[in-house]
C-alpha positions as CSV (number, residue, x, y, z in Angstrom):
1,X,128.7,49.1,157.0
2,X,129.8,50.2,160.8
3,X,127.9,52.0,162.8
4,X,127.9,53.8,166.4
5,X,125.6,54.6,168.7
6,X,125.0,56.5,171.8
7,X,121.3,55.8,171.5
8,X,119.4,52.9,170.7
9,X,116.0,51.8,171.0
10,X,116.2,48.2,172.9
11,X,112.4,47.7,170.6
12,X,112.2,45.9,167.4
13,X,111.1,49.0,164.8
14,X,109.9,46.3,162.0
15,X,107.8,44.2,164.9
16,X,104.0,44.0,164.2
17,X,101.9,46.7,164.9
18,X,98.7,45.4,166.5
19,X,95.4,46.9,165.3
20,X,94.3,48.3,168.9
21,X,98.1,49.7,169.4
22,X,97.9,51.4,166.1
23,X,94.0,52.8,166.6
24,X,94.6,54.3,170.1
25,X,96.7,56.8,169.0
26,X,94.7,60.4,168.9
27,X,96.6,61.3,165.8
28,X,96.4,57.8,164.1
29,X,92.6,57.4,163.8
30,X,90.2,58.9,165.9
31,X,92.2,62.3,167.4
32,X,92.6,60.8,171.3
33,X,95.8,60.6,173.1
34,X,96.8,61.8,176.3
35,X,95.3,64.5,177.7
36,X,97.4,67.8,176.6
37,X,97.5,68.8,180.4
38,X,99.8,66.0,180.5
39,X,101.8,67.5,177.6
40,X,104.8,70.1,177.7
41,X,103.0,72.5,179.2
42,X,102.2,71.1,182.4
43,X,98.8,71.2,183.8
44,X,97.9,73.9,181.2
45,X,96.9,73.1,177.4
46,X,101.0,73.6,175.8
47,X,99.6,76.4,173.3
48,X,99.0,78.8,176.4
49,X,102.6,78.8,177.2
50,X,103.8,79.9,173.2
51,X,105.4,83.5,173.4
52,X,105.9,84.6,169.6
53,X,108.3,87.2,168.3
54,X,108.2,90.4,166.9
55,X,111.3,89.7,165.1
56,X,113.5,90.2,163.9
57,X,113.9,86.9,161.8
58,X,116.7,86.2,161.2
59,X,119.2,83.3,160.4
60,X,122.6,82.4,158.1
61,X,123.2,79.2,156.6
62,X,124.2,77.5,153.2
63,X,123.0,77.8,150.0
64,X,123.3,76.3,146.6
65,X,123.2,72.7,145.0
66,X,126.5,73.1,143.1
67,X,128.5,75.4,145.0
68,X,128.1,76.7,148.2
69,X,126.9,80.3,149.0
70,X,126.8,81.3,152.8
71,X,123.9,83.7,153.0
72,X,122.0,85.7,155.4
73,X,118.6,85.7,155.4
74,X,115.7,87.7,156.9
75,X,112.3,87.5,156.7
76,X,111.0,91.3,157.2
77,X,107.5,90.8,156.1
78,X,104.7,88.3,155.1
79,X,101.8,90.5,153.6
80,X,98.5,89.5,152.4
81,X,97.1,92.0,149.4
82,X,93.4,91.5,148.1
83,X,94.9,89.0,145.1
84,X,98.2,87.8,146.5
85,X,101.0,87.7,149.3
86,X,104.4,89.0,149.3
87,X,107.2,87.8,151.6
88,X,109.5,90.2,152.1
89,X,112.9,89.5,153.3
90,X,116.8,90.5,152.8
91,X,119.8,88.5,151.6
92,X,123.0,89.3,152.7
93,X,126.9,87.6,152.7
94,X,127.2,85.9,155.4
95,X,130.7,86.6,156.3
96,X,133.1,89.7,155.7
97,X,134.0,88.1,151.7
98,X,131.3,88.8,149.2
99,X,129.0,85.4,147.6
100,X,128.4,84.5,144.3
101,X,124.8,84.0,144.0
102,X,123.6,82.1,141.1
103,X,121.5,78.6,142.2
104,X,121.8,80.3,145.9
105,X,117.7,79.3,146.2
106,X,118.1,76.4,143.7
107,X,116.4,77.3,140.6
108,X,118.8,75.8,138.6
109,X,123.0,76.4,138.0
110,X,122.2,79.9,136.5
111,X,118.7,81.4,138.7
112,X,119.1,84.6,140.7
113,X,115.4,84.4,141.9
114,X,114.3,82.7,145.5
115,X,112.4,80.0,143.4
116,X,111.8,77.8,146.0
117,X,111.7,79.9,148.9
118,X,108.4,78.1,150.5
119,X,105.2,79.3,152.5
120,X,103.7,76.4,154.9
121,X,100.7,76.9,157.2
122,X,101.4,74.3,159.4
123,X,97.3,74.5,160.7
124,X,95.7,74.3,157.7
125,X,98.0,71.6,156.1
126,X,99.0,73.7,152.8
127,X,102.1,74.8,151.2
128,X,102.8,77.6,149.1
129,X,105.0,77.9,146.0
130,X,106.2,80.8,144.7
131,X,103.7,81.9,141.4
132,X,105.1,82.5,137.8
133,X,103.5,84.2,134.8
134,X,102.2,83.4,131.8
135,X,105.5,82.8,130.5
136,X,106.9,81.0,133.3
137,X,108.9,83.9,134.7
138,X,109.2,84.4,138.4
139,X,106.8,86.7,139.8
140,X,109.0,88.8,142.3
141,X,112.1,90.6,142.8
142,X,113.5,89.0,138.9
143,X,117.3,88.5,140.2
144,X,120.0,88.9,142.5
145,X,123.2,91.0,141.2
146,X,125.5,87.8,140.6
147,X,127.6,89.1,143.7
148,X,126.3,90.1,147.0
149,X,128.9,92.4,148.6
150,X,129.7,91.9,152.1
151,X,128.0,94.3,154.2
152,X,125.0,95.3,151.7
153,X,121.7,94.5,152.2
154,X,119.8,93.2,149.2
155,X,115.4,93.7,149.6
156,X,114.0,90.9,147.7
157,X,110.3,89.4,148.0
158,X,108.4,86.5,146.5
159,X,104.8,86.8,146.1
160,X,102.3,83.6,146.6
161,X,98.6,82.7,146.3
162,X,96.9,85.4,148.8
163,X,96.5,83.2,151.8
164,X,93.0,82.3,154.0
165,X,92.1,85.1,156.3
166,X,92.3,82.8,159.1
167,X,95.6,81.8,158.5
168,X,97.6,84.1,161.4
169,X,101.3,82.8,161.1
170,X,103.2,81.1,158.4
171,X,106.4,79.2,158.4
172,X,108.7,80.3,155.6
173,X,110.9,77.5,154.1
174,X,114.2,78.5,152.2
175,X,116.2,75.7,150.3
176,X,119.3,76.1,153.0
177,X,120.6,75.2,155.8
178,X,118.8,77.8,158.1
179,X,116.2,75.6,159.0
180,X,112.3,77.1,159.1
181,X,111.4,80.5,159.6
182,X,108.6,79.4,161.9
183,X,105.9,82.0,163.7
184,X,106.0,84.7,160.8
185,X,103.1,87.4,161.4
186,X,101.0,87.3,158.4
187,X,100.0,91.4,158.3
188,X,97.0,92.4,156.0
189,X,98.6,95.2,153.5
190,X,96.9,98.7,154.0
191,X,97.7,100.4,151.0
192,X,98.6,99.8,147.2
193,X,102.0,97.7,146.5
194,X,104.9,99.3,145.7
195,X,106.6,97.9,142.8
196,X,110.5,98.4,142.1
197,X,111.1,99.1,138.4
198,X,114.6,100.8,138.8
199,X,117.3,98.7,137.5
200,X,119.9,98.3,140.6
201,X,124.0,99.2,140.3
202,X,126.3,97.1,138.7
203,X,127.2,94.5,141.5
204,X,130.9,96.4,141.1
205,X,129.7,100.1,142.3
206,X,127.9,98.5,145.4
207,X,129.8,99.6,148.2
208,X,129.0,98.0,152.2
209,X,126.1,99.5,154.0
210,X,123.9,99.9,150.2
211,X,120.0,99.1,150.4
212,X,119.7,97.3,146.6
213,X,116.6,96.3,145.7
214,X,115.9,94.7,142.1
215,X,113.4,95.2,140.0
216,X,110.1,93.3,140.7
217,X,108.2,91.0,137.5
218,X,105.0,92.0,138.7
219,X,101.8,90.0,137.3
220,X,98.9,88.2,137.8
221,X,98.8,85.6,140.3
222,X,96.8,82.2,140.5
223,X,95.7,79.9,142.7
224,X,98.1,77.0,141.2
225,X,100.9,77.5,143.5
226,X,98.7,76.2,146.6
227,X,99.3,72.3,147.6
228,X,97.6,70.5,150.3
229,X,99.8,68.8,152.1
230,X,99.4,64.6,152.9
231,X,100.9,63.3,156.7
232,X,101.5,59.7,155.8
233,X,101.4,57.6,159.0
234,X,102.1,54.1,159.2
235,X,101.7,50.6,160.9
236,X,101.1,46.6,160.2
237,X,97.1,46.5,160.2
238,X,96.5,50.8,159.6
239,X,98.2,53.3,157.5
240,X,96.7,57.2,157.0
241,X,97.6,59.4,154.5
242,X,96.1,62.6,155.7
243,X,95.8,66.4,155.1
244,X,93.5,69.2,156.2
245,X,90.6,68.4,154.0
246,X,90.5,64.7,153.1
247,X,91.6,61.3,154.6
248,X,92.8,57.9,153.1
249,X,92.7,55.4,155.9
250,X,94.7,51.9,154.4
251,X,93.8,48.5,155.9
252,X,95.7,45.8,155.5
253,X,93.2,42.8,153.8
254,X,95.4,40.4,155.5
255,X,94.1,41.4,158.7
256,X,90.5,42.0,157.7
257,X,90.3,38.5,155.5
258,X,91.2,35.1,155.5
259,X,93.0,34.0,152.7
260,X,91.3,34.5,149.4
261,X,88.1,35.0,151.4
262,X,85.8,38.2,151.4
263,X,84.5,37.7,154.5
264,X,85.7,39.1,157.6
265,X,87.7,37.5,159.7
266,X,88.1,37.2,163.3
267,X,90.2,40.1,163.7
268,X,88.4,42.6,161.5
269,X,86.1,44.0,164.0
270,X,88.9,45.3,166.1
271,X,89.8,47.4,163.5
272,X,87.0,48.3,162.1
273,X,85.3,49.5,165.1
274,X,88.1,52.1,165.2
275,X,87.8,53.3,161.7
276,X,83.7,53.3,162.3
277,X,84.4,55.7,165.5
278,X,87.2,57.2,163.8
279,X,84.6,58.0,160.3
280,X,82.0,59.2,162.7
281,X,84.1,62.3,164.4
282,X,85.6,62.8,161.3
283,X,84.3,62.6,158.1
284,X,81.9,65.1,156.8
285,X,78.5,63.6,155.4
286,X,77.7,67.1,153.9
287,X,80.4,66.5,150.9
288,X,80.1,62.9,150.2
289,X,80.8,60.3,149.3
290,X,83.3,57.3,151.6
291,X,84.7,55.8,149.3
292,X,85.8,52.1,149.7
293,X,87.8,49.9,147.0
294,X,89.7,46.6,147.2
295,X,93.0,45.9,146.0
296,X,94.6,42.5,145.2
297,X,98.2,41.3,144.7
298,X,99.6,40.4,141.5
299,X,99.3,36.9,141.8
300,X,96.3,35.0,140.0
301,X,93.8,35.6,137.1
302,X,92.7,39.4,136.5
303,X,89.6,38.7,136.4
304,X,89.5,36.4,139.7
305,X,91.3,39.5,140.9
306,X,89.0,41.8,139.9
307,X,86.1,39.9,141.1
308,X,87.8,39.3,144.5
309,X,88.6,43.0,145.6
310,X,85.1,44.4,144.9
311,X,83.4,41.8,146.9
312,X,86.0,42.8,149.7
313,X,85.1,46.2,149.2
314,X,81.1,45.9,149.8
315,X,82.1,43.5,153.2
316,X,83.5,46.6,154.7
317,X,81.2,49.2,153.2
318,X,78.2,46.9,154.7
319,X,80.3,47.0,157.8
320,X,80.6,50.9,157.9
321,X,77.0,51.4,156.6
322,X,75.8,49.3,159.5
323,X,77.7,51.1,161.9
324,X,77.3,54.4,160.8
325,X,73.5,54.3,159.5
326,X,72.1,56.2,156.5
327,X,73.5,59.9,156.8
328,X,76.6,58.8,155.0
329,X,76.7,58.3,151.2
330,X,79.2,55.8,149.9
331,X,80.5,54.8,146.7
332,X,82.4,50.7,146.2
333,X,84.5,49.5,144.0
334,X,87.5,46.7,143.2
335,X,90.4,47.9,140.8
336,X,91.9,44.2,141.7
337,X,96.0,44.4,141.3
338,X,95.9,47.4,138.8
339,X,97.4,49.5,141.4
340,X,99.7,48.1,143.3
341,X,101.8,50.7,145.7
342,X,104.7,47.8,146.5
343,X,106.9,46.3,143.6
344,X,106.2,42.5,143.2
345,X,108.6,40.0,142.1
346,X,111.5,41.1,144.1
347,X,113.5,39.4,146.8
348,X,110.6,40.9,148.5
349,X,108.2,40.1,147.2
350,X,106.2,38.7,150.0
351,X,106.3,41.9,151.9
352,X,105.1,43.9,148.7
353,X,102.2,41.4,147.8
354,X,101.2,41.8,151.5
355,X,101.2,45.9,151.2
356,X,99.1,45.3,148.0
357,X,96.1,43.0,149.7
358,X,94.4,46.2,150.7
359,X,91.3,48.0,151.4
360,X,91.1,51.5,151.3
361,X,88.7,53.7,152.5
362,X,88.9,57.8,152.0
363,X,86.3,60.4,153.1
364,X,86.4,64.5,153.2
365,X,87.0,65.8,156.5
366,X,84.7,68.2,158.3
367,X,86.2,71.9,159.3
368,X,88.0,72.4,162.1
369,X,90.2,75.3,163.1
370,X,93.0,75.2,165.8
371,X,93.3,78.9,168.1
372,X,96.6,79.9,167.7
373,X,97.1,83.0,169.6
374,X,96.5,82.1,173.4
375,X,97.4,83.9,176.9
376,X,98.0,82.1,180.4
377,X,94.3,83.7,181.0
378,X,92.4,82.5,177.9
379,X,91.1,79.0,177.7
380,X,91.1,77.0,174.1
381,X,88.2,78.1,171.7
382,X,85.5,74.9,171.4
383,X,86.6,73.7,168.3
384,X,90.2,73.9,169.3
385,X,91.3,70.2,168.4
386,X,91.5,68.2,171.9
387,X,94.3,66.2,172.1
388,X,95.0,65.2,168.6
389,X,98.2,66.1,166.8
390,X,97.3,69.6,165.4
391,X,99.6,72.3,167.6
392,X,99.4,76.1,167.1
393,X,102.2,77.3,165.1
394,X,105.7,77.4,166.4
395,X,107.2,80.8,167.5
396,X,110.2,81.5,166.0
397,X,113.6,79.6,167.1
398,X,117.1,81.1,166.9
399,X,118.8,78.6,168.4
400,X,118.5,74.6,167.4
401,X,119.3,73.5,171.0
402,X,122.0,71.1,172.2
403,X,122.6,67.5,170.7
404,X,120.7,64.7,172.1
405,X,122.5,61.8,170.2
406,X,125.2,61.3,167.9
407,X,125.7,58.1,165.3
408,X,127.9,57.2,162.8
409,X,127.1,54.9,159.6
410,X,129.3,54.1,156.1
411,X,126.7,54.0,153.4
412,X,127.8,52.9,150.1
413,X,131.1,55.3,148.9
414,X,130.3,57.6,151.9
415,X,130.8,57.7,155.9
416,X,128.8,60.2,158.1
417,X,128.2,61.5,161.5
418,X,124.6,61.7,163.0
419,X,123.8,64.6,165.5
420,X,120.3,64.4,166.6
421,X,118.9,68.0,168.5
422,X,115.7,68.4,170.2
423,X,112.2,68.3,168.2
424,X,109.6,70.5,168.0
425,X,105.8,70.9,166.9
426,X,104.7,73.3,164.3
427,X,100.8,73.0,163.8
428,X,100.1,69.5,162.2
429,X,104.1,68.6,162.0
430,X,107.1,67.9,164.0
431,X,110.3,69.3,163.3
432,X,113.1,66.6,163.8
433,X,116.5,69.0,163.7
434,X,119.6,66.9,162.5
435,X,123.3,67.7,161.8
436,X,124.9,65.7,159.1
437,X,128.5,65.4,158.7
438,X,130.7,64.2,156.1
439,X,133.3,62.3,157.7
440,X,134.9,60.3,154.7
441,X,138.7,61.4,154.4
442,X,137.9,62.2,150.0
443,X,134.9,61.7,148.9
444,X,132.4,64.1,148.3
445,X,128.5,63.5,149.1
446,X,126.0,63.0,146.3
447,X,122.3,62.8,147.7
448,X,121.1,61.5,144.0
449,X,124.1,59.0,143.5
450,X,125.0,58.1,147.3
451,X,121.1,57.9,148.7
452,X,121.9,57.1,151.8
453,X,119.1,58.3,153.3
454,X,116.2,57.1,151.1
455,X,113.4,54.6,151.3
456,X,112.2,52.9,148.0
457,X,108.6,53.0,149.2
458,X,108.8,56.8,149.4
459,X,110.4,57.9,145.8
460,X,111.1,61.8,145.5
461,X,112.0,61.4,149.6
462,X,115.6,62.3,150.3
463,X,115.0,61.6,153.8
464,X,112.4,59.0,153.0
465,X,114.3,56.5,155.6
466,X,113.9,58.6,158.5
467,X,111.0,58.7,160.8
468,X,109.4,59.3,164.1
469,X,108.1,56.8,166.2
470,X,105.7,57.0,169.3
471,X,106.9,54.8,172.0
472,X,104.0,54.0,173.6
473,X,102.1,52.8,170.3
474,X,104.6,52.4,167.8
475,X,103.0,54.6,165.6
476,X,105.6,55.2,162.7
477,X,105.4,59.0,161.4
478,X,107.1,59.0,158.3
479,X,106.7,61.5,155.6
480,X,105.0,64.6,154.4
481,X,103.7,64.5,151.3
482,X,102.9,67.6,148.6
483,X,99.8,67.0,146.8
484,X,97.7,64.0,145.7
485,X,99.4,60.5,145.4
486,X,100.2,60.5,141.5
487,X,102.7,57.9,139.9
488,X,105.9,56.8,141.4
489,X,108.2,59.6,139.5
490,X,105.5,62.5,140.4
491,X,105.8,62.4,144.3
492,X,107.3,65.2,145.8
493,X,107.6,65.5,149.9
494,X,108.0,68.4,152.4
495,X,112.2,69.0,152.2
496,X,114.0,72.0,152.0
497,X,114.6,71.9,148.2
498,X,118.4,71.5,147.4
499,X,120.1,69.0,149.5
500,X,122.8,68.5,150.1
501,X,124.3,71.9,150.4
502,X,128.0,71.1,151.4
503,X,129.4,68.2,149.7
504,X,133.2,67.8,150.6
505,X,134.9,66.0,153.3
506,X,134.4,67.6,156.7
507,X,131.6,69.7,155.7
508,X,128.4,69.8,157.9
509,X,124.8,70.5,156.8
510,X,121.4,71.0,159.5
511,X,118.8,69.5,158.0
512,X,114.6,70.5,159.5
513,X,112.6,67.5,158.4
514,X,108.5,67.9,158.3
515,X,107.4,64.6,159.7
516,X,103.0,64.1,160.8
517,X,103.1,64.8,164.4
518,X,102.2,62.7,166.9
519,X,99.4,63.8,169.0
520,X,100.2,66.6,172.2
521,X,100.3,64.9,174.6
522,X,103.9,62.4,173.4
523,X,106.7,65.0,175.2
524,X,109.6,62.3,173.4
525,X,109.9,59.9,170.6
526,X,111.7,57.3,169.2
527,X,113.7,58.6,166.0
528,X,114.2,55.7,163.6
529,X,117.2,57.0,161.5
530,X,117.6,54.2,158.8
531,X,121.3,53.2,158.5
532,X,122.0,55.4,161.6
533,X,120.0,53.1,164.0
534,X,117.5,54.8,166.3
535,X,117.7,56.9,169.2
536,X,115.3,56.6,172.1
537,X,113.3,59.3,174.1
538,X,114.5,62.1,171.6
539,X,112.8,65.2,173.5
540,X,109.6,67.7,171.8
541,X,110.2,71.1,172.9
């Protein structure tokens, strides 16, 4: 492998993370940080300086798994009807030569509908898939013509769950190049829908400057297609797996025990004093209950196993019920090495048998709301979150900015160029903006065969090897996941669906990663991009 960098962090990235480094974070446990007059926006809070758009919305880019389709694409509308939303928006070619446009929003070689066209409110932690029928279908404009002629404008929409009242602005995913559609209006409908049931022109009598809108599959939508959305946030003695409504705060037992002991060791208070203050602000004692359970490694008798994590378990739930008193209900167990999250019996195996030695303690989180619409002359509302890593949504961007850092790396049958641009918050996440090049003289790129940019810990992760890293703490921010943690082959995380877009030599693709955010008041981070190396002070805008 070679590799070049303009940019490198002079810090170990795989050094231990102490327990107080990890703790003092705002966004890690406990919502502190640096006061966000420190932040971007001066001596103001940084959400009194966001101007959003009117619009329009717009952006071209790439689209398509299996052959490229350059595409424009505006969002017109996001409305909210009493049982549903509709996103409005308008594909067109992207150049003066018409675009095929099957597998253009990658539903497969031979899909004409924006399948995974995504909603994400980036405040309340939730993304939004578009909803099918009964049978399946697409509910929505039911295809493009299979060309799009250049200069036509083709009205399409996608209709979702009908989104929170609170919920002002959305960000609107597409599985391209164009990067997020962040700061979209939500508008409350006045009126009845108007449904499209007239069958469009033949793709070959569309002439340039036509309006074509498809005919809509209108139907009944449910509530299925909403995900909460899981920031997984990492270090040696304290990872988080966190969304809007629910918390999973991972200790390491190593730190916590001795060996092969259940009671605490020396260290343990350190941390656990954090997660008591942490548990205190944040969970809610009105849906209960904490739950607590121990986890062995592999090695050893089941039964010893067994026996070993549940008495690890009540060690820290007598800890937090000590601390915390008797307004909290809590509910122990052990599941011993039934669940391990690292495979054992590798070449490295230590490392995963220290990930499994683990107690884990989750909790419901009580309401909070973030003011997203500020001016120079309103102060933040009282339950605006102070400090911690929640933003307001971003306003729309046109531009990406100018590269920070470039690097190069050879990963297995493939060599690539790195372009790193600035960062940016939206709500809960940070944006990292990256160019990808394919520099190898003939081969093409293959994200499922070529992987360069994975991580084993993080399956259904294309990117799962990049991630953000707070200089100060070195607090790693590495993923975002959709849904609940199921098994290994069911893990999905927060990527524009679809890449890579451009496979040949020469070809470039921007790539918008959703990484957890750290909290307001970090203006720069490290970015650790796996073969790439890392780049230091890479700047949030």
């Amino acid at each position: 492998m070679t590799r070049h960098l303009t940019h490198r962090s002079s810090r170990g990235l795989g050094s231990v993370l102490t327990a107080a480094a990890l703790l003092a974070s705002g966004c890690s446990l406990g919502g502190g940080g640096e006061d966000p007059a420190d932040g971007p926006g001066g001596t103001d809070d940084p959400s009194t300086a966001l101007e959003y758009s009117d619009g329009p919305f717009v952006r071209r880019g790439t689209f398509g798994q299996h052959i490229e389709r350059k595409l424009g694409f505006e969002v017109e509308a996001v409305e909210r009807y009493d049982d549903r939303t509709v996103l409005r928006f308008i594909t067109t070619a992207a150049g003066e030569e018409d675009e095929d446009t099957p597998d253009a929003f990658s539903g497969g070689i031979l899909s004409r509908t924006p399948v995974n066209v995504w909603l994400v409110d980036p405040v309340g932690q939730r993304l939004y898939y578009p909803a099918r029928d009964d049978d399946g279908d697409f509910i929505g404009s039911e295809e493009l013509p299979y060309t799009v002629i250049a200069g036509a404008e083709y009205k399409m929409e996608a209709h979702y769950p009908r989104l929170p009242d609170d919920v002002e602005r959305i960000t609107v995913i597409t599985p391209g190049t164009t990067g997020p559609f962040t700061g979209i209006p939500v508008t409350d409908a006045d009126g009845p829908r108007d449904v499209p049931t007239e069958e469009p022109p033949h793709y070959r009598h569309v002439e340039e400057g036509d309006t074509i809108v498809p005919v809509v599959n209108d139907a009944e939508v449910s509530d299925d297609y909403g995900w909460n959305l899981y920031g997984i946030t990492e270090g040696t003695a304290v990872q988080k797996d966190s969304s809007a409504t629910e918390e999973k705060v991972e200790l390491n037992a190593d730190v916590l025990f001795e060996f092969d002991k259940a009671d605490l060791a020396d260290d343990a208070e350190d941390v656990l004093k954090q997660v008591v203050a942490e548990t205190r602000e944040r969970a809610d004692p009105d849906k209960p209950p904490i739950t607590i359970v121990g986890h062995t490694d592999g090695k050893g008798d089941d039964d010893y196993n067994q026996k070993l994590s549940e008495e690890r378990a009540e060690t820290v739930h007598q800890y937090l019920k000590a601390e915390l008193g008797s307004a909290y209900e809590y509910k122990t167990e052990g599941r011993g090495s039934s669940e391990p999250i690292a495979d054992e019996g590798g070449s490295d195996d230590e490392e995963a048998r220290a990930r499994n030695r683990r107690v884990e303690i989750s909790y419901k989180i009580k309401e909070t709301r973030v003011t997203t619409e500020l001016t120079e002359t309103e102060e933040k509302s009282e339950d605006q979150v102070d400090g911690g890593a929640i933003a307001p949504p971003a306003p729309f961007r046109e531009e990406r900015g100018e590269v920070v850092a470039t690097a190069t790396a050879s990963i297995g049958r493939v060599s690539y160029e790195l372009e790193v641009l600035p960062f940016f918050r939206d709500g809960a996440y940070l944006v990292a903006n990256l160019r990808i090049t394919n520099t190898s003289p003939d081969t093409d790129l293959s994200v499922v065969w070529d992987g360069g940019f994975k991580n084993d810990d993080y399956h259904g992760a294309d990117f799962g090897a990049f991630s953000a890293v707070d200089p100060e703490t070195d607090i790693v921010y590495r993923a975002v996941r959709i849904g609940e943690q199921g098994t290994r082959d069911d893990r999905h995380y927060l990527e524009a669906a679809g890449y890579p877009w451009l496979k040949g030599p020469g070809t470039t693709n921007d790539v918008s990663l959703y990484l957890p955010a750290p909290p307001t008041g970090v203006t720069s981070v490290t970015f650790d991009a796996g073969a790439f190396g890392t780049f230091e002070d890479v700047p949030i805008e």
